[in-house]
matplotlib code that plots the C-alpha trace (Angstrom):
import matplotlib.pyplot as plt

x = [-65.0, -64.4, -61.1, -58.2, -59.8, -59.8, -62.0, -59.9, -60.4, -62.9, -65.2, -64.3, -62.7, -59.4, -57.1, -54.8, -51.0, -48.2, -46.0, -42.6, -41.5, -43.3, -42.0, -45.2, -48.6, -52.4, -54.5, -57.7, -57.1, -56.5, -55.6, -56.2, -53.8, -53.9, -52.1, -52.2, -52.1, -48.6, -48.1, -44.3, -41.4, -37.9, -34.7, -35.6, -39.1, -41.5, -45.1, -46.8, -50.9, -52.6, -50.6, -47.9, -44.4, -42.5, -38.5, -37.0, -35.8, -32.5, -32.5, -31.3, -29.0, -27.2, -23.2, -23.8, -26.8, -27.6, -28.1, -31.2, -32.3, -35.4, -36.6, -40.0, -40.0, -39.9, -36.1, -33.1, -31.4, -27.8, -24.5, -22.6, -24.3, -22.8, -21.0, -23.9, -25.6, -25.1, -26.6, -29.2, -30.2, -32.6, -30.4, -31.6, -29.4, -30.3, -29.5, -26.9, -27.3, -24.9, -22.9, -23.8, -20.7, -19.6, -19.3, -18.6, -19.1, -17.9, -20.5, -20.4, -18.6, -21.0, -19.0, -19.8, -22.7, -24.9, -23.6, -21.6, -18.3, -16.7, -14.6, -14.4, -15.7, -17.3, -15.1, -14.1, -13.8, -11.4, -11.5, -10.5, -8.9, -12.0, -13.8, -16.2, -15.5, -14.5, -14.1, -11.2, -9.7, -8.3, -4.7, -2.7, -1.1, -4.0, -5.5, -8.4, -9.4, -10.9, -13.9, -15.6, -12.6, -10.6, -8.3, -4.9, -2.4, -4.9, -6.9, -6.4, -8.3, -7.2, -6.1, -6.5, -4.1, -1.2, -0.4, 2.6, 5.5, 4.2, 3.6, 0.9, 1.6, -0.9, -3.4, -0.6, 0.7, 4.7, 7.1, 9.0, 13.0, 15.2, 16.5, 20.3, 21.4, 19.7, 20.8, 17.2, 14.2, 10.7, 8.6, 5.4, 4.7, 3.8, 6.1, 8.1, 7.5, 8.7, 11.0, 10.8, 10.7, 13.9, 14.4, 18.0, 20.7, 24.1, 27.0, 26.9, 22.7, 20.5, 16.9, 14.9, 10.9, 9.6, 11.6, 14.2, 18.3, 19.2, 22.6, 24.6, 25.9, 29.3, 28.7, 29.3, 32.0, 33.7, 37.7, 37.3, 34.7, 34.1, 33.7, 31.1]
y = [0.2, -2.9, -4.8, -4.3, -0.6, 2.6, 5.6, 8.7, 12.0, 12.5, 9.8, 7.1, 3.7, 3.6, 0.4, 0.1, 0.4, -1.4, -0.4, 0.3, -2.2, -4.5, -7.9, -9.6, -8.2, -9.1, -9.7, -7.9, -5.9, -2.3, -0.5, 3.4, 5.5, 3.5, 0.6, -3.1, -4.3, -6.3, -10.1, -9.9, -7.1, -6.2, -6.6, -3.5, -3.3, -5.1, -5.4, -3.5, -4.3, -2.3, -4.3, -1.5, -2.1, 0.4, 1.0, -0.9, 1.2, 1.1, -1.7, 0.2, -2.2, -2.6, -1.9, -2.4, -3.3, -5.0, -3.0, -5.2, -7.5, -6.7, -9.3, -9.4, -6.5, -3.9, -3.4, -4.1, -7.2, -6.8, -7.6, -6.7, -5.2, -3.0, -4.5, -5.6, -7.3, -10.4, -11.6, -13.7, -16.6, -14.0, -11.6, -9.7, -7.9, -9.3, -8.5, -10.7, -12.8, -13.5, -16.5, -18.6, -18.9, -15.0, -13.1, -10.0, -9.2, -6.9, -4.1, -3.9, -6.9, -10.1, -13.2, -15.6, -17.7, -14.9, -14.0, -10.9, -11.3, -12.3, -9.8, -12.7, -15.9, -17.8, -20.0, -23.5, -21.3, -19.5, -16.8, -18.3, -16.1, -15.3, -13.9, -17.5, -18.8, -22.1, -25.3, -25.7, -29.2, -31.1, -30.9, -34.0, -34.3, -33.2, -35.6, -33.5, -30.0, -27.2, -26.8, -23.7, -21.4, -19.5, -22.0, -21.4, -21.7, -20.4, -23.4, -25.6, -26.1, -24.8, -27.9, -28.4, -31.2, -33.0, -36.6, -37.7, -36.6, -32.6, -30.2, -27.8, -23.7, -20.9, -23.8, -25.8, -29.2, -28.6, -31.5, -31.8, -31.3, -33.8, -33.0, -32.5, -34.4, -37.6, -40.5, -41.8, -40.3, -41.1, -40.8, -42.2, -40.2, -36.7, -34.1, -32.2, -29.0, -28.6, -31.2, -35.3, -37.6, -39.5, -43.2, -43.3, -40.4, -39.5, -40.7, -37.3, -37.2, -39.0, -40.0, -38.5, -39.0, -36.3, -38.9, -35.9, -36.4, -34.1, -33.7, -36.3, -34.1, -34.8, -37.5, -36.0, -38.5, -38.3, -37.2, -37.3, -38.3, -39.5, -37.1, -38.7]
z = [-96.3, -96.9, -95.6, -97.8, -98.0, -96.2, -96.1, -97.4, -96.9, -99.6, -98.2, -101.2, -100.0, -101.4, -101.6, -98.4, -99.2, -97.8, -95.0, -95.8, -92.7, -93.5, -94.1, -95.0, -94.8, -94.6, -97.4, -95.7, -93.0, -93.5, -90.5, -89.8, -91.6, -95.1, -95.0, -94.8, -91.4, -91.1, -89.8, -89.8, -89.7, -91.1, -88.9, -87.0, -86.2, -84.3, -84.6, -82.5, -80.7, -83.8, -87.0, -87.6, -87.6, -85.1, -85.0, -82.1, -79.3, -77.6, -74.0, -71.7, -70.1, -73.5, -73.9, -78.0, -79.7, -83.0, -86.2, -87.1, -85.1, -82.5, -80.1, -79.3, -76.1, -79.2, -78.7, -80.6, -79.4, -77.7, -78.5, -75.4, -71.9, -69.5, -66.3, -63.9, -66.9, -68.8, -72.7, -72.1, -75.3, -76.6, -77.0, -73.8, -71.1, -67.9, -64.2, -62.8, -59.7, -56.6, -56.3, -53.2, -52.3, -52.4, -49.2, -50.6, -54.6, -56.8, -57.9, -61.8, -62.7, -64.1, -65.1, -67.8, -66.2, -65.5, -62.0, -60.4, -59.9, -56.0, -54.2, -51.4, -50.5, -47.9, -45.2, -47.5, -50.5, -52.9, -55.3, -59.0, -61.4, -63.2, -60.0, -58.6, -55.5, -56.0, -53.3, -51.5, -52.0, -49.1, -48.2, -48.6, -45.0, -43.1, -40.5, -39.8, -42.3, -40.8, -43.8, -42.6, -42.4, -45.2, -47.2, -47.1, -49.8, -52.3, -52.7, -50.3, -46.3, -43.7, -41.4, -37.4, -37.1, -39.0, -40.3, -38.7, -39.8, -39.9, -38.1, -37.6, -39.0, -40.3, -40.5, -43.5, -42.5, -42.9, -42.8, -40.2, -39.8, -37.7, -35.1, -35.0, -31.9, -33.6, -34.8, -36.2, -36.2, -35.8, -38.2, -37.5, -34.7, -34.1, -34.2, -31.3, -32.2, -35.6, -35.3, -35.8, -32.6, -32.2, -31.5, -31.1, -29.6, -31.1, -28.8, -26.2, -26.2, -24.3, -25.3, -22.3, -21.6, -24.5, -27.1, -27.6, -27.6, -24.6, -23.8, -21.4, -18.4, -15.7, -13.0, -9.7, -8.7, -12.2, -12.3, -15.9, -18.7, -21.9, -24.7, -26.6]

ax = plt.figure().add_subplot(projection="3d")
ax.plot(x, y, z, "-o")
ax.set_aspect("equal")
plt.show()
């Protein structure tokens, strides 16, 4: 027959119909079972490699799906995927990636931007509340940070020695306390301990060699002494 015909059942060439799913159609290509081949389908169909419009199937990755929408891999485009996937601009469900910066991630969980959700992060990293390992930031009264290890205090690096004025504890520069015993304090030094150097001793203390107010003891040859 010729084009827009097909040979029926009693051997006469009879005018190709149009398929039902069609949304437009050729002007001379019949194809086998009596119809017009199609160019273009409805919501929910895609053309398949012999003209015919076929019903989308189902992605398998998909939480919901569209009711009439098929992209071009002959199923029907997503509206929401299931946990380890994320909606790609074509309305696909695709595997999520790993963070670079996770050390551990969580198994079913995909973030936003296309990647799995963190359980844990590498060493100068913290876990945000929505699940990416984000940089540390440097702590203010650090002298040196420690950038490869965990942060501390959520967000912040772990530090390996202190400005003056604090004091090194759990890897968090602390300020320093004065010391009781003096009557001013250095501040521009490194801490004793947890405490502030001192420059000058209350009346009974002494400054001795480690810059701390010790107290005063009893001369040997002393009857009686001072009290402060």
């Amino acid at each position: 027959c010729n084009g827009a015909y097909y040979l029926n059942s009693s051997s006469i060439c009879a005018k190709c119909g149009s398929h039902s799913n069609c949304k437009t159609t050729t002007t001379g290509t019949c194809v086998g079972n009596g119809v017009l081949a199609c160019s273009a389908c409805n919501g929910a169909y895609y053309l398949n490699s012999n003209g015919i419009c076929t019903a989308c199937g189902s992605h398998a990755n998909c939480k919901t799906t569209t009711t009439g929408t098929c992209v071009g891999n002959g199923v029907l485009a997503c509206s929401a995927c299931n946990g380890a996937y994320y909606l790609n601009s074509n309305g696909i469900c695709t595997a999520c990636g790993t963070h670079a910066n996770c050390q551990t991630t969580t198994t079913g969980t995909c973030v936003g931007n296309g990647i799995l959700a963190c359980s844990a992060c590498n060493g100068g990293y913290y876990l945000n509340s929505t699940g990416i390992c984000t940089k540390c930031t440097a702590h203010t009264n650090c002298a040196v940070t420690n950038t490869g290890a965990k942060c501390v205090s959520t967000s912040v690096y772990a530090c390996t020695t202190c400005n003056s004025g604090y004091y090194l504890k759990s890897g968090v520069c602390t300020e320093c306390a004065a010391h009781p015993n003096c009557a001013s304090a250095n501040t521009g030094i490194q801490c004793i301990g947890t405490l502030y150097a001192c420059n000058t001793c209350n009346g009974a203390y002494y400054l001795n060699s480690s810059s701390i107010c010790a107290k005063c003891g009893s001369h040997s040859n002393c009857k009686t002494t001072t009290t402060g």
